[in-house]
TILUMTI-770353 format. One record per residue (C-alpha): residue in three letters; y, z, x. Coordinates in steps of 0.001 Angstrom, whole numbers, plus 524288, in hexadecimal, padded with zeros to 5 digits. Example, Ala and Ser with C-alpha at 12.3 -4.5 7.8 and 13.67 -1.06 7.14 Angstrom:
% residues 2
ALA7EE6C81E788300CSER7FBDC81BE483566
//
This chain:
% residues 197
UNKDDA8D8D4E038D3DUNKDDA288E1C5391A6UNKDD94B8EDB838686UNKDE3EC8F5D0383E3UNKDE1C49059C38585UNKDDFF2906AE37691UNKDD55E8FD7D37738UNKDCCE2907DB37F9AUNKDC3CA9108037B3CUNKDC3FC91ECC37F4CUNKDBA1891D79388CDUNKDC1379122038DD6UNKDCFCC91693390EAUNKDC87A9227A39650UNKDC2B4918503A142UNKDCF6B911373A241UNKDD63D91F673A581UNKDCCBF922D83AE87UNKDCEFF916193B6A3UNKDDDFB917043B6CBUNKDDE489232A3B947UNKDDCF4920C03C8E8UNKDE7F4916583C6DAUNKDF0C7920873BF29UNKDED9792B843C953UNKDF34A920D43D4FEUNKDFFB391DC83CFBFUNKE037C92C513CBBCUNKDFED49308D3D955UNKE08BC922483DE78UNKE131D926223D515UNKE12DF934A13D7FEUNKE154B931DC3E7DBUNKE236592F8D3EA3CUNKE1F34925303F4D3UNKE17F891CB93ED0DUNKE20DF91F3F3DFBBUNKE2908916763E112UNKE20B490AFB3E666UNKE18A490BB93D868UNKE255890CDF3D0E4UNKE2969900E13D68CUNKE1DC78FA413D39CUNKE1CF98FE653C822UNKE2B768F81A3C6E1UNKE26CD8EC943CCDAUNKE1C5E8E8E63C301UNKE25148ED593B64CUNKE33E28EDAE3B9F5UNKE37FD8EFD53AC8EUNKE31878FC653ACBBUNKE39B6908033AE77UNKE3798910853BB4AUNKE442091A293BCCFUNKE41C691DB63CAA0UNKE41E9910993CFDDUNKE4C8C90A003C7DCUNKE55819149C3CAE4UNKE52B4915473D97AUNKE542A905003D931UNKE60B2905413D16AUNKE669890F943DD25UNKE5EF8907843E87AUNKE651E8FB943E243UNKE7224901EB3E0BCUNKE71A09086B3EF98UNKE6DFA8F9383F414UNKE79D38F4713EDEAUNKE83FA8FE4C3F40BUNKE7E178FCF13FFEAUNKE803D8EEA140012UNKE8D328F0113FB29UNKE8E6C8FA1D40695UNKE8BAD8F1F141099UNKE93678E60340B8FUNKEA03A8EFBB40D80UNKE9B258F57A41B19UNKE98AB8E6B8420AFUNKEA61F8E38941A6DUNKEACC78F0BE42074UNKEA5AB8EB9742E36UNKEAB6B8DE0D42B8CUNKEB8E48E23042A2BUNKEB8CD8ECE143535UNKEB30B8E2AF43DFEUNKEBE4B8D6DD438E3UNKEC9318E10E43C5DUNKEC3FC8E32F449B2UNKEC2668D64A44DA6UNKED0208D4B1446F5UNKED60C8DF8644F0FUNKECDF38DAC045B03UNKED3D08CDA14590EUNKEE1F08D091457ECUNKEE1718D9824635DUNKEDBDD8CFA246C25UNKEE4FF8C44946702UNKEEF208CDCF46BF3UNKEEB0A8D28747806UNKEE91E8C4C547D12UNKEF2908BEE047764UNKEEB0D8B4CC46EF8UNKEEE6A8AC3146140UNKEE75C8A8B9456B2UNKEE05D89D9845BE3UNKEDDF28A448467F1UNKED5C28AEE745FDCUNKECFB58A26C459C2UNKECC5189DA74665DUNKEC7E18AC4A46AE5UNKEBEE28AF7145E96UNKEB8798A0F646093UNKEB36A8A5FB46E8EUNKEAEF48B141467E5UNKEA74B8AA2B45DAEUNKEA2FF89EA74653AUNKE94AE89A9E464B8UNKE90F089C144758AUNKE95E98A99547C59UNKE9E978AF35471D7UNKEA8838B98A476E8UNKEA6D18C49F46EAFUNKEB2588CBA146EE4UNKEC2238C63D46D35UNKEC50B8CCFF47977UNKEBB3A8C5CF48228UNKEBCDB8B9FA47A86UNKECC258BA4947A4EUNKECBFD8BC2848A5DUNKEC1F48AF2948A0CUNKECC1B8A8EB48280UNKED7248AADC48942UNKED05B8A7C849645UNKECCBB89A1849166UNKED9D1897FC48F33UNKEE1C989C0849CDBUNKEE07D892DC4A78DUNKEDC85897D54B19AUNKEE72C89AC84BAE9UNKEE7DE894384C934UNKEE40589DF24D412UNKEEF7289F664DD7BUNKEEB3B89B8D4EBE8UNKEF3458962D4F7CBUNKEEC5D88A804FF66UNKEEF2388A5A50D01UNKEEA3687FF251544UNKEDEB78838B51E46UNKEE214886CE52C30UNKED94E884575372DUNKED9D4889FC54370UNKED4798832D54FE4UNKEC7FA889F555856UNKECBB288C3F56527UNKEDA7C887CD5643FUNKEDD838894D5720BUNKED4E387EB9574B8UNKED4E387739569DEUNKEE2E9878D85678DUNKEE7A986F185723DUNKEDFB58635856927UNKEE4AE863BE55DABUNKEEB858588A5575BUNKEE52D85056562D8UNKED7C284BE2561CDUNKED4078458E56FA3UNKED7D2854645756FUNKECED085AD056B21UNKEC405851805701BUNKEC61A8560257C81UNKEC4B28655557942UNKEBA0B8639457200UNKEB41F85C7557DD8UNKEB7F48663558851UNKEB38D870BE57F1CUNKEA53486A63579D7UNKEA4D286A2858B36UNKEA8838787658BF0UNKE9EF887D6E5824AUNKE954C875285891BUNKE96EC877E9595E5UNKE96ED8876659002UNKE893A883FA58BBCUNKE821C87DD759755UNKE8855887BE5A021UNKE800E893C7599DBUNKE8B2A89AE6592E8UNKE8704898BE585F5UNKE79078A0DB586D8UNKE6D658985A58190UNKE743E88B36582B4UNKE75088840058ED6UNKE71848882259D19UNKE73728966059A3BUNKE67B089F6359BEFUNKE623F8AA6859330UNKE5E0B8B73959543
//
């Protein structure tokens, strides 16, 4: 058991002085610098928190009280935020249920394609335009068919066979014998009996 101080001799609490005195000197020099001030109050605290330390439990009781109104801040600003942004969408709503023309359960339908899981639509206008496209059908493209017409190659010649098919034969013969009597004779240059250059 250790002895008390008033078990020490003269000579004694001398030494004892003497070897806290370095101790004593380093926490006057702590507590004296307004950096490290607070840091030894607070461990100081920390070891006895029944013991009384004016600084610190008046600059926790307006830290705590700050924390709490700033909580209490923010609760009515993200409330304030929540309403402004409800009466937008609201407003944004009711305008576009107007404009094109669209019920209830057509807004249902509208805000589902905004909210669904794959591609949302982010906006009512964009999604109210997708919605109302879905449900038009499309509309037929007007067009006039007209038969295709053909006209005959040649119809001076040709002409004179139609509707008969043994006199066709025989134009095509006389005219497979024109183009290759055309040939052999040298009129067509590089085919036949015609000579080049």
């Amino acid at each position: 058991m250790p002895k008390s101080l008033e078990d020490y001799t003269v000579d004694e609490l001398l030494a004892h002085a003497k070897t806290t005195e370095s101790s004593h000197s380093l926490l006057q020099s702590l507590t004296a610098n307004p950096e490290t001030r607070e840091m030894i109050q607070r461990a100081i605290k920390k070891v006895n928190p029944k013991i009384s330390i004016p600084e610190i439990d008046s600059r926790d009781t307006v830290l705590a009280a700050v924390a709490t109104e700033r909580e209490e801040r923010l609760k009515l600003e993200r409330r304030i935020q929540e309403d402004e942004i409800r009466r937008r969408l609201e407003t944004n709503r009711a305008d576009i249920m107007a404009r094109h023309k669209l019920s209830k359960d057509d807004m249902l339908e509208v805000e589902k394609l905004m909210t669904r899981d794959t591609d949302p639509i982010p906006s009512y206008e964009g999604a109210a335009l997708v919605y109302k496209a879905s449900r038009q059908s499309a509309t037929p493209t007007p067009a006039t068919y007209m038969p295709p017409t053909y006209e005959m190659p040649e119809k001076d010649i040709w002409g004179k066979g139609i509707g008969n098919r043994a006199a066709l034969d025989k134009i095509a013969i006389n005219e497979a014998f024109g183009a290759w009597n055309e040939i052999m004779s040298g009129k067509v240059p590089g085919l036949g009996g015609a000579k080049l250059n």
